[in-house]
C-alpha positions as CSV (number, residue, x, y, z in Angstrom):
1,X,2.2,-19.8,-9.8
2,X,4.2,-22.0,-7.5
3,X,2.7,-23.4,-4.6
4,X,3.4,-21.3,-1.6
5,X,5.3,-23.0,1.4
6,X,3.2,-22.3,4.7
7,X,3.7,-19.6,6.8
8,X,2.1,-16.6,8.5
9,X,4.5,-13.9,7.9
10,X,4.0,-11.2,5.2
11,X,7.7,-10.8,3.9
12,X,10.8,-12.9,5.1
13,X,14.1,-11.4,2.9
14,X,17.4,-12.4,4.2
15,X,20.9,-11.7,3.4
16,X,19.7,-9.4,0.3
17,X,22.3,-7.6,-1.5
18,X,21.8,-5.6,-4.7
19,X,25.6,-4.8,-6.7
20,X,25.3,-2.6,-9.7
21,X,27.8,-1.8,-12.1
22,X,29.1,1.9,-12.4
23,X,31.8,3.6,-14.3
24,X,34.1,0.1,-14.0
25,X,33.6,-0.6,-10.3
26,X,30.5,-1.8,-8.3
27,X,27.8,-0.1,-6.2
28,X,26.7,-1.4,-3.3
29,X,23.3,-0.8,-3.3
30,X,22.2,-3.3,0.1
31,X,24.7,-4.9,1.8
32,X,22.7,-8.2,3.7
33,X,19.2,-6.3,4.2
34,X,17.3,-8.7,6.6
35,X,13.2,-8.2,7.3
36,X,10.6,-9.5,8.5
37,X,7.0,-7.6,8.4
38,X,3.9,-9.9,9.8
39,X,0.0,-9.1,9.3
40,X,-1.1,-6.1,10.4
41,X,1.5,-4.4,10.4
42,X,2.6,-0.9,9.0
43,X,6.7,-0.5,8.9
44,X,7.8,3.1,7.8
45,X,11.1,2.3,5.9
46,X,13.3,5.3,7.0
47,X,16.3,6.6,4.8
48,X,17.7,9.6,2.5
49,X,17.8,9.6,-1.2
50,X,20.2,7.1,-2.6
51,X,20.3,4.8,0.9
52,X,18.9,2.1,-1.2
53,X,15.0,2.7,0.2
54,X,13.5,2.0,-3.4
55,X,15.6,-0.9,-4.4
56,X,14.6,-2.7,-1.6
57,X,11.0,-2.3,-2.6
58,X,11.2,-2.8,-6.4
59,X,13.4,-6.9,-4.9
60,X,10.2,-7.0,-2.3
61,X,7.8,-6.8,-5.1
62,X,9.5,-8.6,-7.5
63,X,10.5,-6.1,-10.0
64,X,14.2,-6.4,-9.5
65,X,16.0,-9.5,-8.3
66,X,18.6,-9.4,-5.5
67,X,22.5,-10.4,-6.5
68,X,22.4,-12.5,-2.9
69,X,20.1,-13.5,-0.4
70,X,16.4,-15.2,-0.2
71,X,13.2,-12.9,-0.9
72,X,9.9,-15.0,0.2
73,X,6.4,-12.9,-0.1
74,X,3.2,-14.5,1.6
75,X,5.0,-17.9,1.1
76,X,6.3,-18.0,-2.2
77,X,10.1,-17.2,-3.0
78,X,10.6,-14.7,-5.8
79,X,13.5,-16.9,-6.6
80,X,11.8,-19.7,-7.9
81,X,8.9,-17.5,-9.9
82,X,9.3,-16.4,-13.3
83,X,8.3,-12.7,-14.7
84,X,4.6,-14.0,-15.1
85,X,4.3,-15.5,-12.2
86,X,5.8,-12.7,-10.1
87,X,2.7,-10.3,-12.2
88,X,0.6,-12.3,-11.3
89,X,1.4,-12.0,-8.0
90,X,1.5,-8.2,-8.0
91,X,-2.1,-8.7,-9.7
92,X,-3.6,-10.9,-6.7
93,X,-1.6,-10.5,-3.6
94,X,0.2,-7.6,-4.0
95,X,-0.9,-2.8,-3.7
96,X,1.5,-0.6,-4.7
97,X,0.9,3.1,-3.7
98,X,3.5,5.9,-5.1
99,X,3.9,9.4,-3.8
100,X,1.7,10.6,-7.3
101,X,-1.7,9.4,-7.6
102,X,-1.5,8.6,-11.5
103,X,-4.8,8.8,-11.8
104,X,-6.4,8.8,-14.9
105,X,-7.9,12.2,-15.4
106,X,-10.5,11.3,-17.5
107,X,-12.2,7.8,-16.0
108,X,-14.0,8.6,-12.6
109,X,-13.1,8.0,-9.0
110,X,-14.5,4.4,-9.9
111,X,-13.7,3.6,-13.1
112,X,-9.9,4.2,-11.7
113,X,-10.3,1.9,-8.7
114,X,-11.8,-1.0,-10.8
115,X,-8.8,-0.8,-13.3
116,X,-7.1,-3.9,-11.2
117,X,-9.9,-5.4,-11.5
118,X,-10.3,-5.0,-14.7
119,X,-6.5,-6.5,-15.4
120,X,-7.9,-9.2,-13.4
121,X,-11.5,-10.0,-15.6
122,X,-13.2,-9.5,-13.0
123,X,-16.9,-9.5,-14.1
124,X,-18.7,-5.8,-14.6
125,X,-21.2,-6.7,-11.6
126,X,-18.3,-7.2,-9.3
127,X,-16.0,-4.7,-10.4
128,X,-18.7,-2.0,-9.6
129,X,-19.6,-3.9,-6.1
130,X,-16.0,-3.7,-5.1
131,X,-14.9,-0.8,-6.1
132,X,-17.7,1.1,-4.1
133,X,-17.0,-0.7,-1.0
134,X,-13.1,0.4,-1.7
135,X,-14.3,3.7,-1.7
136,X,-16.4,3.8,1.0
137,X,-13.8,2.4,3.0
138,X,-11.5,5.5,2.1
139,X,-14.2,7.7,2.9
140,X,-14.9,8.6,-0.7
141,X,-17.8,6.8,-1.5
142,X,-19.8,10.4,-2.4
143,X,-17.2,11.0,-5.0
144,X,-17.2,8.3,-7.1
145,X,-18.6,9.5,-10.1
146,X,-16.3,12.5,-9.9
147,X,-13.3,12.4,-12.6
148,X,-9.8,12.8,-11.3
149,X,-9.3,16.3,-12.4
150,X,-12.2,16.9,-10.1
151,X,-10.4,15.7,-7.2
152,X,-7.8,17.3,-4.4
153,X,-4.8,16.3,-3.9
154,X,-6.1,14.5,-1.0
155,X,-9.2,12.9,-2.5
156,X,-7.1,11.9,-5.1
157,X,-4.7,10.0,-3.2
158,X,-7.6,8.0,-1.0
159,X,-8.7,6.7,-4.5
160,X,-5.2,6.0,-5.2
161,X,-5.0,4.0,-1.6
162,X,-8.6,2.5,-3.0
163,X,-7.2,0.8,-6.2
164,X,-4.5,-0.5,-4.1
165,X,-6.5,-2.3,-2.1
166,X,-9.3,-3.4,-4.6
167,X,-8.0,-6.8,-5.2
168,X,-7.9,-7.5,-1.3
169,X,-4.4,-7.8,-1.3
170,X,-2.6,-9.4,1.5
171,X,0.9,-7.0,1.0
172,X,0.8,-2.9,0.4
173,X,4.2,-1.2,-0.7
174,X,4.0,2.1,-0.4
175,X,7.0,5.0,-1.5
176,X,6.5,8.2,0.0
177,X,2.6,8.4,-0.3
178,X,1.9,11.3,1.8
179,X,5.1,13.2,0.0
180,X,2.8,16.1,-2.3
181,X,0.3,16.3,0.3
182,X,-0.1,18.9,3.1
183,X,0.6,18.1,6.7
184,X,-3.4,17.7,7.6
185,X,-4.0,15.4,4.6
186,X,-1.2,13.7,5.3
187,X,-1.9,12.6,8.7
188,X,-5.6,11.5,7.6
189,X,-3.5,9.5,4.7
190,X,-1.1,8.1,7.3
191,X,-3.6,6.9,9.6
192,X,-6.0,5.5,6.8
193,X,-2.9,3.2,6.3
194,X,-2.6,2.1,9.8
195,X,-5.9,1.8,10.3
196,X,-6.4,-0.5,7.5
197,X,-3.8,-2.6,8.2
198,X,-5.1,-3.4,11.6
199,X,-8.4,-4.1,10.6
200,X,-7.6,-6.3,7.5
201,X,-4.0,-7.7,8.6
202,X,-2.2,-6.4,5.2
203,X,1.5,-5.7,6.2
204,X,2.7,-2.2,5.0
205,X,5.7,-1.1,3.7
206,X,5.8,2.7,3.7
207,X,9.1,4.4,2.8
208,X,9.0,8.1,3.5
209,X,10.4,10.9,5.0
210,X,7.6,11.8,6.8
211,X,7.8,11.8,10.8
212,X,3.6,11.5,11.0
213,X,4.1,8.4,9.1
214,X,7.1,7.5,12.1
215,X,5.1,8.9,14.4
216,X,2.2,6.5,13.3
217,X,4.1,3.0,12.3
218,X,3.8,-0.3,14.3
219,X,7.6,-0.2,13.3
220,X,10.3,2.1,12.0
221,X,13.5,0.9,10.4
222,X,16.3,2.8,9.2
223,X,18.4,2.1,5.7
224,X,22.1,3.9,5.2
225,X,24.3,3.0,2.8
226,X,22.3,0.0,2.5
227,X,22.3,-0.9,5.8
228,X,19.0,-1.8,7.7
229,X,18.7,-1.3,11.2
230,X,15.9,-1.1,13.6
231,X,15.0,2.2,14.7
232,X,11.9,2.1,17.0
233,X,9.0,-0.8,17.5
């Protein structure tokens, strides 16, 4: 992996565009998407369906690459990485938290939380050391030996929220999280987030339609027809 340049701020993507091809014309997915998100803090990415809200997150993690425009996460610029080295990334640096669990329903609350780890060789004694600690910190510590299936929605998505942040990552994407969760859940979800990114100064990225997750960000920004604009702070 390249070395990173030195800098403080989470995410730094100017100017990004993303053109697709369509029927014999172009789409203009973002049209010069500029962002900035520092540590400790959780942005709620606001926008409908089709404003562009998940291809801005698949460029910020490196699973898609911008047509225009400079994408530079905790120092290094995507640009310059190649497909291993933007994994490898993801592996170290980088949680990724989706509005479905995808749990396995088999493996326990554990054995699902150390999977990064796993990816990662971490050694069995650490694996098990930090994937209780993950769980404790999402209040689930009592249910670690309790397979998915034996889960609520809720529980399941705190273990989910646990694997992300297993490998003490420094950058948390997360699309629509508290999305098949009931309003109560949701706001314990919500403000889990926040709370952890205070404490631990990981920058969040939550897109969502969701106004407890507005209600509750550092910073709200709005995308429309691939537009960015600020909405609150």
């Amino acid at each position: 992996m390249s070395a990173p340049t030195t800098t403080q701020t989470i995410v730094d993507a100017q100017a990004i565009t993303r053109d697709f091809a369509s029927g014999g014309g172009v789409v203009h997915a973002l049209r010069g998407i500029d962002l900035r998100i520092l540590p400790g803090e959780l942005v709620a990415l606001r926008g409908r369906s089709g404003s562009g809200k998940t291809t801005l997150l698949n460029i910020l993690v490196g699973l898609d690459n911008p047509t225009s425009g400079s994408v530079v996460v905790l120092g290094h610029d995507l640009a310059s990485m190649n497909e291993a080295q933007r994994a490898q990334l993801r592996r170290e640096q980088i949680g990724m938290l989706f509005q479905n669990a995808h749990l396995f329903p088999s493996l326990t609350a554990q054995e699902n939380v150390e999977i990064p780890l796993r990816l990662a060789r971490a050694d069995a004694a650490q694996r098990t050391q930090r994937a209780r600690a993950t769980l404790d910190l999402v209040g689930l510590g009592k249910r670690a030996h309790h397979r998915g299936l034996e889960l609520s929605g809720g529980e399941q998505q705190r273990v989910a929220l646990a694997r992300a942040l297993v490998h003490a990552p420094r950058f948390v994407v997360a699309d629509e999280p508290t999305g098949n969760l009931d309003s109560m859940t949701g706001r314990d979800i919500i403000a889990l987030l926040r709370d952890t990114a205070h404490q631990q100064q990981i920058g969040f990225l939550v897109a969502t339609h969701d106004a407890t997750v507005v209600a509750a960000a550092d910073r709200v920004v709005q995308i429309s027809d691939g537009l960015l604009s600020v909405v609150a702070s």
